[in-house]
Structures are given as structure tokens and as C-alpha cells.
Residue, then its C-alpha position, 0 to 999 in steps of 0.5 A: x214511801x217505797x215498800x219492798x218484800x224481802x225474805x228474813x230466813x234463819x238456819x240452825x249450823x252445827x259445825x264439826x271441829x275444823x269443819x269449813x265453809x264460806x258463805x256468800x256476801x249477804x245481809x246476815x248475824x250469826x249468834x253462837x248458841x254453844x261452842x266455838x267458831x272462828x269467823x273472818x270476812x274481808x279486813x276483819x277476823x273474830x273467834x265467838x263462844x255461847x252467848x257472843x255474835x257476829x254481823x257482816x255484809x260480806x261474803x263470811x268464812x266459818x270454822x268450827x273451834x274448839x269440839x264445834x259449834x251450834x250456830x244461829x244465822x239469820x240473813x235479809x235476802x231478796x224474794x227470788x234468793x236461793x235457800x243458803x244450806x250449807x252442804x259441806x262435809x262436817x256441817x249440819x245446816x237447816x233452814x228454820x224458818x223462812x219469813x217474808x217481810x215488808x219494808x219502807x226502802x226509802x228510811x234508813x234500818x238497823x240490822x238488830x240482834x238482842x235476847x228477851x229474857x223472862x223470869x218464872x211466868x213472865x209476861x210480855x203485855x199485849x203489844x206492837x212493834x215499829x219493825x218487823x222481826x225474826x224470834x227463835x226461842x233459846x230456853x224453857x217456852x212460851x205461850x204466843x197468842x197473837x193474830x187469832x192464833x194459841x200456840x206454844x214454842x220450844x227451844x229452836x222453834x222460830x217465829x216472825x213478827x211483822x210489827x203491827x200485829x198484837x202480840x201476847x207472851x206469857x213464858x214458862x212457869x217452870x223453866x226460865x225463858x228466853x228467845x233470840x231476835x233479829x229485827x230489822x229496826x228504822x234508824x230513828x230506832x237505834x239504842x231504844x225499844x220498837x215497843x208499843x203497848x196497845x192498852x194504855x193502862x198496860x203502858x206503866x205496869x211493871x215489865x219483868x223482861x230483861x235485855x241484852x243487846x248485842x249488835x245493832x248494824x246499819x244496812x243497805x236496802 
């Protein structure tokens, strides 16, 4: 085992129509929120809207489409990697959040992007998972309680999950909840869950939560 730190960041891009900017090659999905952009890399071009995503390992140029877009990007970097802003006219980017991670450099990983969505007072029971990941809530809220810790999280807030810590979720009971993942998954992994739930009683009740899938790429390390 060959265990590595690495930086899993995530940044919130609104693209004014025919704004432009190109990114440097790094380990990266964008997820479109809402809006339009096109997006091209070397030998492949592809347009997105809400709810559509994108993964590339090459350098990437954005356009914003149509009145925009409201974009979410997440790239693996190495520890020493400079912040990835974008500072182009037409193009408000932030950083969202900044997470180390650790990973065993000698299996194989899948770069995942998928959506958990929960109905009304959804729960997510106590659990683990077999990979680490970066979560950013897309509507209602959730209630995480996780590593001694009580919190609620809002549309935009972002959070990490490194794998083995307990985690409990309850969402909203109001609003329909629902959050954006990537995870940084083993390859042994690809097409199933990570997911372990820590009681075995917990293991066979009934799991309101939904998921979608969008893209599952191999990366290198």
C-alpha cells in the first residue's frame, strides 16, 4: 500500500453568455447546475444543461451558452497545486471548499459523479464508505452528524467525507433534498455502492434515498 495526500477542491463558476476561459489539464468533472455551456478538450467537444455533466483529464475550454451557466467543478490536485480561480471577464468563480484526502496510489480509482436524492425527512442510517469523497448540497437541507459533530447544510455548502467516519443524515422535512457527490472510488467499486451500514440491524431496512449516476471515469494517480 502506497498512501498519498492529494487535494479534492470544488468551485462554484457562473458563466456570462460568450464568456471564455480555458482550464489546465487536471483530474476534473464539472456538473452543470443550471444554464448552458459548451465544453471542448483535445479530440472531444460536448454542450451541457442542468442536470448534465462532464469529466476530462485534459486541459478543458468553457463557453457560456445560451443567458449562461451556473457550473460546479471538482478537480484532484496534488498537495502543492495552485488554487484553480478563474479570473476572466464575464466568469465569477470561487472555491467552495478545499479538502485533503488520502489514497492508496497502488489500486486502480474511478473519478465518480452521482446525485443522492431523499424524500420528505429522508434518512441516510449511520454508515461508512470504501472511498473518500466531496458532497455539495443541491436543494432543501440536511442535517449531518458525523465525527462528534451537529450541523445543517444549505444549497452550496460543501463537505467532505473521507470513508471511514460514521456518518448520519436526516434531510429536510419540508423541502426535497438533495446533494452532488464526487468520490474518488476503487476500481473493484465501479457500477455498486461504497456504502457500509455500521449496525447490522440497519443493514436490510428500507433506504428511501435515490441515485443517479452520471459518469464513472478511470483516472491515474
Amino acid at each position: 500500500m502506497t498512501v498519498k495526500k492529494f487535494r479534492l477542491r470544488i468551485y462554484h463558476d457562473h458563466l456570462t453568455e460568450g464568456a471564455t476561459a480555458t482550464l489546465a489539464a487536471e483530474r476534473r468533472v464539472i456538473f452543470c447546475v443550471s444554464g448552458d455551456a459548451a465544453l471542448s478538450a483535445p479530440g472531444r467537444s460536448q454542450s451541457i444543461a442542468a442536470d448534465q455533466a462532464w469529466f476530462s483529464d485534459q486541459a478543458v475550454a468553457l463557453r457560456g451558452e445560451g443567458e449562461g451557466a451556473r457550473l460546479w467543478r471538482w478537480e484532484l490536485a496534488p498537495p502543492g497545486a495552485a488554487p484553480g480561480e478563474i479570473g476572466r471577464d464575464g466568469i465569477r468563480s470561487a472555491m467552495a471548499g478545499d479538502y485533503e484526502i488520502a489514497l492508496d496510489t497502488a489500486a486502480k480509482r474511478l473519478m465518480r459523479l452521482d446525485r443522492v436524492s431523499f424524500p420528505l425527512g429522508g434518512e441516510a442510517l449511520t454508515h461508512v464508505h470504501a472511498a473518500p469523497g466531496v458532497r455539495c448540497l443541491l436543494t432543501g437541507n440536511l442535517l449531518l452528524e458525523t465525527s462528534g459533530r451537529r450541523y445543517r447544510l444549505w444549497p452550496g455548502d460543501s463537505w467532505v467525507e473521507h470513508g471511514p467516519d460514521r456518518v448520519y443524515a436526516k434531510a429536510s422535512e419540508k423541502q426535497l433534498t438533495s446533494f452532488v457527490r464526487v468520490m474518488i472510488v476503487p476500481e473493484e467499486y465501479r457500477g455498486r455502492s461504497t456504502i457500509t451500514y455500521v449496525r447490522p440491524e440497519d443493514k436490510d431496512r428500507p433506504k428511501p434515498q435515490s441515485y443517479t449516476r452520471y459518469l464513472e471515469e478511470p483516472i491515474a494517480l
